[in-house]
N, C-alpha and C positions, 0 to 999 in steps of 0.2 A: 619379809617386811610386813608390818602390819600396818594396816588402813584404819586409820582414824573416821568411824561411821557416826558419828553424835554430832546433828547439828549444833550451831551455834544459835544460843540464847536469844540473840537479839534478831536476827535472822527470822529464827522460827516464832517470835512475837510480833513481830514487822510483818511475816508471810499468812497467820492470824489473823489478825488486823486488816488486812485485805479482802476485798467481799467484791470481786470482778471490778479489781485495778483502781477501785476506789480504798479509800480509808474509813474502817467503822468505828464510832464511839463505844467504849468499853460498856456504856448502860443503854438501856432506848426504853422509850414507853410502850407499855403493852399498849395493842389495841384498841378503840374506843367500845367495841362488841365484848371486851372484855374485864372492864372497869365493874364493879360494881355499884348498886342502882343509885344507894348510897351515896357513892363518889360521885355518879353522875348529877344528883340532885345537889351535893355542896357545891362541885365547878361550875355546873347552872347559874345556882345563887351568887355566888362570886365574880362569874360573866359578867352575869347580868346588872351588878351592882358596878363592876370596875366599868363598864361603857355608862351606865346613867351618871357617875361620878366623874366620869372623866370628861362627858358632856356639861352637867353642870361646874366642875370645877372647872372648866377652860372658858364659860361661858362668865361666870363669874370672877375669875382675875384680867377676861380681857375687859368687860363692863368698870369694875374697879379700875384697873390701870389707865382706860381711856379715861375716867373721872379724874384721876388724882394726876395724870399729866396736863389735863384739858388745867385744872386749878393753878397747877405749877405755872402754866405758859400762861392763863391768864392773870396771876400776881404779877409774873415778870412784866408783862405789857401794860398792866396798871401802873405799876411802878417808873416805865421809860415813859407813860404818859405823863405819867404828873410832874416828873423830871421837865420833861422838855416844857411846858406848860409852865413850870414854873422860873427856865431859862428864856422863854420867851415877852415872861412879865418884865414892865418896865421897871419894877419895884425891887427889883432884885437884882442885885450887882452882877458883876463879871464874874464871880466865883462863887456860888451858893455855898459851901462848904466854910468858908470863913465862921459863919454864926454856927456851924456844927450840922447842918439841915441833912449829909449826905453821911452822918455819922451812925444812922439806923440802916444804912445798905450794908454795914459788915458784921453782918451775922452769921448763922451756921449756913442759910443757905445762899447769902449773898455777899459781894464782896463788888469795889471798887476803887477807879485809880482814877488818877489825873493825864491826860496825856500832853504835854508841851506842844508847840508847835514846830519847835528842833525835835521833838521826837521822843524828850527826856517821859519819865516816869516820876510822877507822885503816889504817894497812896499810904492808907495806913497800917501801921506794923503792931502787930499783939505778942507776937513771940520771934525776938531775933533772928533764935536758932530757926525760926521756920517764916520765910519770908514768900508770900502768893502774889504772884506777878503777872498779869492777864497778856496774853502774845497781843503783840503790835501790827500789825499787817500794813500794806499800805495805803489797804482803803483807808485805815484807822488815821492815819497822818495826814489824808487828804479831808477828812471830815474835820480835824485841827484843826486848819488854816481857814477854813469856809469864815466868809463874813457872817451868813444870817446866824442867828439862835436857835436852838433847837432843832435840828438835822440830826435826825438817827438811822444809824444805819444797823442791822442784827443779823447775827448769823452765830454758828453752834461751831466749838474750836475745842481744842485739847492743850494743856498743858500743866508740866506737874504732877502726871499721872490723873489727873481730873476732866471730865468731858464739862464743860460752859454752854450756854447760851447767854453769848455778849452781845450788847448794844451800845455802842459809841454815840454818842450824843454831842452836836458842835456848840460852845460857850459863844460864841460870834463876835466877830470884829478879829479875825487870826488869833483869838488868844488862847487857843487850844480847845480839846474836849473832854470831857466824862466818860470812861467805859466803865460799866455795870454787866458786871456776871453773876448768872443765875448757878450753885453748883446743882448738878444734875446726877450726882452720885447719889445724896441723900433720899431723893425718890426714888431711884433704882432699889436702893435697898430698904426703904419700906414695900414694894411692892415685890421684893424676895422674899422679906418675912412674910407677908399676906402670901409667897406661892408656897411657902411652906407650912403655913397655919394650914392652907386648904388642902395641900399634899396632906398631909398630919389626919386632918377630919376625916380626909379621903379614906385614909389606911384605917383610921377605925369603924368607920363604915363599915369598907370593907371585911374586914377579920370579922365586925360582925353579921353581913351579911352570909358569911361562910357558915357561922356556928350558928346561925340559924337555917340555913339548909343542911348541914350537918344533923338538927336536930328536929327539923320536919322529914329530911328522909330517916332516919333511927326509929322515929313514931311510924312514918308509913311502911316503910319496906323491910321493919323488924317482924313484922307481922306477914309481912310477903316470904321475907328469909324463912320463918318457921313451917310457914304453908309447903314451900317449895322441898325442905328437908324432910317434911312430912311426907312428900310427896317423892323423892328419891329413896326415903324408908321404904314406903309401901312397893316403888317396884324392883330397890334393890332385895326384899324381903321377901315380897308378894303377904306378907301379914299386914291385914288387915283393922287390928286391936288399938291403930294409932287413934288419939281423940287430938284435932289438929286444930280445935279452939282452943283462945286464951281471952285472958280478962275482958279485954274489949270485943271479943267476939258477939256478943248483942246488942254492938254500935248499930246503923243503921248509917254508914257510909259504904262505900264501894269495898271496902276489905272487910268487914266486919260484913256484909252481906257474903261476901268471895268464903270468907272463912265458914259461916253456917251453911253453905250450898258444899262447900269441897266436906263437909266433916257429915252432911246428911246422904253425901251421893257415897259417903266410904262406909257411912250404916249401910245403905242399900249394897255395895257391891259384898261388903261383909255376911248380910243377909242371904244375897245371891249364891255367894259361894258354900255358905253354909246348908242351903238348898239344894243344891249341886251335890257336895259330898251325900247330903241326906238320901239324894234320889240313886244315885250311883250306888250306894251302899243297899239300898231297898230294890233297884232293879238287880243287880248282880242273886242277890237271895232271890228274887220272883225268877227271872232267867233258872236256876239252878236245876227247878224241880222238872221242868217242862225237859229240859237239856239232858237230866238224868235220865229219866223215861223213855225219851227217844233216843237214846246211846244203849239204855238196856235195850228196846225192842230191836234195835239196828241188830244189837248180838242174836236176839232170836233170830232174826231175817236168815242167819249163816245155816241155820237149821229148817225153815222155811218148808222144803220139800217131806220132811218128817210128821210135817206136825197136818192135823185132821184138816176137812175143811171149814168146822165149825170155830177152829183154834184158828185156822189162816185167816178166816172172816174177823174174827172177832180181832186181831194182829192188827190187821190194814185198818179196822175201822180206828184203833185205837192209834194208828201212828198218823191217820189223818185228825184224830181227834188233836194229837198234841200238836200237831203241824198247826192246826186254824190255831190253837191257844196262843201259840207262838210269836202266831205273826199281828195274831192281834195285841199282844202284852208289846210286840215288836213297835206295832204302828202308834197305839198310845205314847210308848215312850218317847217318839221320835216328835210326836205330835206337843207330847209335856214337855219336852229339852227343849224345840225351837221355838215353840209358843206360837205356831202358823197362822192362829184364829185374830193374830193380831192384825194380819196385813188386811184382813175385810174390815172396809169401813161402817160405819156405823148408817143407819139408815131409820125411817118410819116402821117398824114390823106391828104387826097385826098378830097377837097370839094364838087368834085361832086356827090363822092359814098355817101357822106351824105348827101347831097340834094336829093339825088333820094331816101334815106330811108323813109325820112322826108317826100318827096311828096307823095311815096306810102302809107304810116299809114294813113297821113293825109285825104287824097284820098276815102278811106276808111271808114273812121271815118266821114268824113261831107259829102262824094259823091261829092264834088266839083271838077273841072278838074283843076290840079293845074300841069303846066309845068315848067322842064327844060331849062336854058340857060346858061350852066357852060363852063368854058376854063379849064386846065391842073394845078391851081392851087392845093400846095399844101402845107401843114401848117405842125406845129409840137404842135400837143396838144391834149387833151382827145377827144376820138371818142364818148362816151356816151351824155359828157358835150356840145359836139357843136354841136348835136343832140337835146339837148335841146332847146338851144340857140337860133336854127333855128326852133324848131316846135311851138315855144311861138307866134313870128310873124306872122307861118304860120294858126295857129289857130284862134288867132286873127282878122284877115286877112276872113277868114272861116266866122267869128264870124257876122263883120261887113256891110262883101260886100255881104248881101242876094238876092239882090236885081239883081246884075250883071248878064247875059249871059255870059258873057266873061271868061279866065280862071286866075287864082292866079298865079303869076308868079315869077319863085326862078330865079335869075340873078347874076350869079358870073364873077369878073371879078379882075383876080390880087389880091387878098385876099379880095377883096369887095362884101359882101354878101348883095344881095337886094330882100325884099318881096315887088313888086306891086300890090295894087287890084284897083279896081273903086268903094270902096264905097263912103260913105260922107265925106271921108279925117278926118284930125284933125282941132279942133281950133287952131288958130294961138298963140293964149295964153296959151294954155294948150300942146304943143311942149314941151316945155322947165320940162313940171314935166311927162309927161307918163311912165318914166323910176322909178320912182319913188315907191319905194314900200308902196304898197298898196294906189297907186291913183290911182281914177278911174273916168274919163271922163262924163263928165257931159248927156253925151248922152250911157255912158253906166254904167248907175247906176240902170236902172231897168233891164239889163241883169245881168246872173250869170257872178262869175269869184270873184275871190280874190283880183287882183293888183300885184299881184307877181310874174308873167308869164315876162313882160319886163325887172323887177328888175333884176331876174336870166339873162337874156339874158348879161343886161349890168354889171352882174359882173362877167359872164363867158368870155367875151369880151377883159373886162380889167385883168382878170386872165392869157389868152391870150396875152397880151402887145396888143391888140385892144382897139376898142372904139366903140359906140353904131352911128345908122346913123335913121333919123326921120325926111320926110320932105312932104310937099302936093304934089302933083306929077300933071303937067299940066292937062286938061280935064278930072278931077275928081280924085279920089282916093288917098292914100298915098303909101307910100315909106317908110320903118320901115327895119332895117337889123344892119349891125353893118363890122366892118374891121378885118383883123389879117393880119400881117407882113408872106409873104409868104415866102420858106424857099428858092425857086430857081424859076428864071422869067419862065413865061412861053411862050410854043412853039405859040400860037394863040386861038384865041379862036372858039368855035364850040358849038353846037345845039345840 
C-alpha cells in the first residue's frame, strides 16, 4: 500500500497563516526604525497636516452648521410669530389664507395645511402625483378646537420620508388651525455639501502637505543618503579617495556644515593612512640594516671561542653598538606611531630652564662643553616635547662636531632657538631634506641613528605654531634649531 505524504493545499496555507493560534495578515509594515528618513519626514507632514485639518475642519462645519441651523430655526420662529400675530389681529378674518397671505409658506423649504376641527385636512397641491401631508397628532386636533387665536404649539415629526419641524397654530373660536412645516432635509444637505467641500480642501491640503515633506526630506536627507553611502563605501572599502561633497556642500546649514567636516576628517584620515604606509615602509628599510648586522654577528657568536681577543672585544662592542641603535630606532618609532608627546598638556615653559636641562643630560652623555645663551623667552607648550625637540640637534650637533675644541652652543633669542657647532656643516643640497624622516646624510650613513631625531624636532615645532630653522653657519659649522611664537616680549637678553 502506499501512503499518500503531500499535505493538503489549504491545510498547509491555513497552518502558515497561523503565528501561535492567531491569524497573520499576508502584508505588515516594516518597523518604524526601519522606514526611511525620507518616509519618515513625508508621514510627519501628513500627520501633522491630517490632525491640524481635522481640527480645523470639524471646528469649522460645527461653527457653520450651528449658524445655518440657529437661521433655519430662527426663520421658522419668525415666521409662527407673525403667523400667530397676525391671527390674533382683530382685522383679519377667521382664515388668513382666503386673500392668499399663507400662499408664501409653500416653498422648497416650507409647506402648510389647514386642519379642520373633525380633523379633516386642507392644504395646497402643486403636483397630484405627489401630494405632502403634514401627520396630525392629537395635540394637533386639540389646538383645532381651542377658542383663543393664535396658540402654537411646535415640535419636529417625520413623514413622507421627510424630517419637519411643525407648529400648529389655533384660528380661535373651534374653527380649526394652521400647521406650518419647516422641511429639514434641505439644510442637512447643504450642510453635507459644506462637509464635503471641507472633506475636499482637506484632501488637498493634505496630498499637499505630503509632497511637501516629500520634498523637504529629498532636499535634506538626499544629502544625508549620499554622506551615509559615502560612509558605508569607506568602511566597506576602507578606501579613502571618496570626495563626499556635493553642490550644496558650502551651504552654511547643518548638512552642508555635516558634509565639509565628514569630507575634511576623510582628507585627514586619508592623509593618516597615507602617513602610516609611508612610515611602515621607511621603518621596515631602517629595521633591516641594524637586523642584518645583528643576525650576521649572532653567526659569528657560533665561532666565538676561535676568534682573538682583540676580534671578541671588538664583536661585543659591535653587537652592543647595534642593540643601543635598535632600540633606539625601536623607541622613536613607537614614540612617532602613538604620538605620546600628545597626552602632556600644554603649560607656561621658560626656554631657558629647558635649554639648560637639555645641556646638562647632554653634557653628560657625550662629555662635550655645550653652553648657554638664552633671553626671558617664554612659550606656552609641552615641557617634555620641547625637550626633545631641542636634544635631537643637540645630539646631533655631539654627533658630528668631533673633531671641534670649541663648545656646542644652545642660543635663544625671542622664541628662536639655535644649535651652533663647527663641524663639517651640511650639503647645500641636502638642507632642504634633513628634516625629513628617516634621511640620512650622505656623510652620515656609516654612523648610527635612525633619521627620526630632526623629523620629531619639526613636528614638535609645527605642533607648537613654529617652524624648523637649518642653515651653514659662516667659518665652518651648522645652525639646525627651529622658532615658537613667544607668549609676552621679552625684558633683554642675558648669558
Amino acid at each position: 500500500m502506499v501512503m499518500d505524504t503531500e499535505r493538503h493545499p489549504t491545510a498547509e496555507t491555513a497552518a502558515d497563516k497561523r503565528d501561535g493560534g492567531r491569524w497573520r495578515l499576508p502584508w505588515r509594515l516594516p518597523p518604524l526604525t526601519e522606514w526611511r528618513l525620507g518616509t519618515r519626514f513625508a508621514v510627519s507632514f501628513a500627520l501633522v497636516a491630517a490632525v491640524v485639518i481635522a481640527l480645523i475642519g470639524s471646528l469649522a462645519y460645527s461653527t457653520a452648521a450651528a449658524m445655518i441651523r440657529a437661521d433655519a430655526q430662527d426663520e421658522f420662529q419668525a415666521t409662527v410669530e407673525s403667523l400667530t400675530e397676525d391671527l390674533r389681529s382683530p382685522s383679519v378674518g377667521p382664515l388668513p389664507d382666503r386673500g392668499g397671505s399663507l400662499n408664501f409658506l409653500h416653498s422648497d423649504s416650507f409647506t402648510f395645511q389647514v386642519v379642520t376641527p373633525g380633523g379633516a385636512i386642507y392644504g395646497p397641491v402643486r403636483n397630484r402625483d405627489e401630494v405632502e401631508v403634514l401627520p396630525v397628532r392629537a395635540s394637533d386636533r386639540e389646538v383645532a378646537v381651542m377658542e383663543e387665536p393664535g396658540v402654537a404649539r411646535t415640535r419636529q415629526d417625520a413623514n413622507n420620508g421627510e424630517e419637519y419641524r411643525i407648529a400648529t397654530v389655533s384660528l380661535g373660536g373651534g374653527n380649526g388651525a394652521i400647521q406650518i412645516g419647516q422641511r429639514l432635509s434641505p439644510t442637512e444637505r447643504l450642510l453635507g455639501t459644506l462637509a464635503a467641500q471641507i472633506a475636499g480642501v482637506g484632501l488637498i491640503v493634505l496630498i499637499g502637505a505630503g509632497l511637501a515633506g516629500w520634498y523637504v526630506a529629498e532636499r535634506v536627507t538626499g544629502r544625508l543618503v549620499r554622506l551615509t553611502e559615502a560612509a558605508e563605501y569607506i568602511s566597506s572599502t576602507g578606501r579613502l579617495d571618496l570626495d563626499a561633497r556635493d553642490g550644496e556642500a558650502t551651504g552654511k546649514d547643518e548638512v552642508g556644515r555635516l558634509s565639509r567636516a565628514f569630507d575634511g576628517m576623510v582628507s585627514r584620515l586619508a592623509g593618516a593612512k597615507e602617513e602610516q604606509h609611508r612610515l611602515v615602509q621607511n621603518a621596515s628599510h631602517e629595521l633591516r640594516t641594524p637586523l642584518t648586522s645583528l643576525r650576521t654577528n649572532v653567526a659569528v657568536m657560533r665561532r666565538f671561542d676561535r676568534l682573538s681577543p682583540d676580534a671578541q672585544q671588538r664583536l661585543i662592542d659591535d653587537l652592543q653598538g647595534e642593540t643601543r641603535e635598535l632600540t633606539d630606532l625601536v623607541n622613536e618609532l613607537v614614540e612617532l606611531a602613538t604620538d605620546t608627546r600628545e597626552d602632556e598638556r600644554p603649560r607656561e615653559v621658560e626656554l631657558r630652564e629647558i635649554a639648560e636641562n637639555v645641556a646638562a643630560r647632554s653634557q653628560r652623555r657625550t662629555g662635550r662643553e655645550i653652553v648657554v645663551d638664552s633671553d626671558d623667552t617664554v612659550v606656552s607648550g609641552r615641557p617634555h616635547a620641547l625637550e626633545r625637540a631641542l636634544s635631537n640637534p643637540v645630539e646631533n650637533a655631539a654627533k658630528f662636531d668631533t673633531d671641534s675644541t670649541g663648545p656646542i652652543e644652545i642660543v635663544i633669542r625671542d622664541g628662536r632657538v639655535e644649535v651652533r657647532d663647527r663641524g663639517p656643516g651640511i650639503d647645500p643640497e641636502e638642507l632642504g631634506h634633513i628634516f625629513e624622516r628617516f634621511y640620512r646624510a650622505t656623510s652620515a650613513r656609516g654612523m648610527s641613528g635612525s633619521g627620526l631625531g630632526l623629523s620629531m624636532t619639526q613636528d614638535i615645532a609645527t605642533a607648537h605654531g613654529g617652524q624648523v630653522i637649518a642653515y651653514n653657519r659662516e667659518g665652518g659649522g651648522a645652525v639646525i634649531g627651529f622658532t615658537i611664537p613667544p607668549l609676552r616680549p621679552t625684558e633683554g637678553p642675558s648669558a
